[in-house]
C-alpha positions in Angstrom: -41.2 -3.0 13.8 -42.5 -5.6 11.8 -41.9 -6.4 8.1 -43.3 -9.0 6.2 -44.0 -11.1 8.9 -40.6 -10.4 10.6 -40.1 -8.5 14.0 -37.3 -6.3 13.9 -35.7 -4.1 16.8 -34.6 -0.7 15.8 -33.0 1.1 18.4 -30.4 4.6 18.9 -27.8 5.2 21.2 -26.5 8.6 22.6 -22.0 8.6 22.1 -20.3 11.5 22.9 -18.0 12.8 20.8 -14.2 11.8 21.0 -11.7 14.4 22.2 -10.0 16.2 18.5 -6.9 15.5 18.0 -3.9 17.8 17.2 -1.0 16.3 15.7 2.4 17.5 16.7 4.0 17.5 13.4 3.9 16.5 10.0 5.8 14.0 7.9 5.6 14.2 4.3 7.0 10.5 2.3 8.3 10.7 -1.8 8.3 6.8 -2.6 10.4 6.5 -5.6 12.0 3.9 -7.7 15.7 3.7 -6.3 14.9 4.7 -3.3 11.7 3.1 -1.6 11.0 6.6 0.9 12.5 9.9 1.4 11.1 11.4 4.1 10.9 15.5 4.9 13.3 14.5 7.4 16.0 13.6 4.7 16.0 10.1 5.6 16.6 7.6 2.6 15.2 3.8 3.4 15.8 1.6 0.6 15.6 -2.2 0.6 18.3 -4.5 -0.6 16.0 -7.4 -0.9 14.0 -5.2 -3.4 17.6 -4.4 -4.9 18.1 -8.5 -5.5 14.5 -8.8 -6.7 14.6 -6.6 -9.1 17.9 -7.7 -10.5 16.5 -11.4 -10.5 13.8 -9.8 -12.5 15.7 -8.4 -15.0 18.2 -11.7 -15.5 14.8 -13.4 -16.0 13.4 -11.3 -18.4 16.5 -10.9 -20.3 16.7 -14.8 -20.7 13.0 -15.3 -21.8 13.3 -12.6 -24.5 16.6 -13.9 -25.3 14.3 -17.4 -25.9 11.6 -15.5 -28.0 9.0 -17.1 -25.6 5.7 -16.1 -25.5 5.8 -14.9 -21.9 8.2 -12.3 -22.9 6.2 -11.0 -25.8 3.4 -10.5 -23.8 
């Protein structure tokens, strides 16, 4: 094919279809705030290093509002 002065290849190809695929099971996931996932399963998975970050956070933002600063108004 050629287009404005350029040659161009245009060409199709014949793949079969992939096998389906039937999943065994299901998991369902509620992500939360104090805990990071509960799965259908009942399993809890929480992060302590979230746990410290979040605490870090707070002592932070407690001291800049305690400052009046203008990141904390913001």
């Amino acid at each position: 094919m050629a287009r404005d002065g350029k040659l161009f290849l245009v060409a199709t190809l014949d793949i079969p279809e992939p096998e389906g695929f039937e999943p065994k099971g299901f998991l369902g996931v509620d992500r939360g705030i104090t805990n990071l996932a509960t799965t259908s399963d009942g399993d809890n998975h929480t992060g302590r290093r979230l746990g410290r970050y979040r605490r870090w956070q707070a002592r932070k933002k407690a001291k800049l509002q305690a400052k009046q600063t203008h990141s904390a108004m913001s």
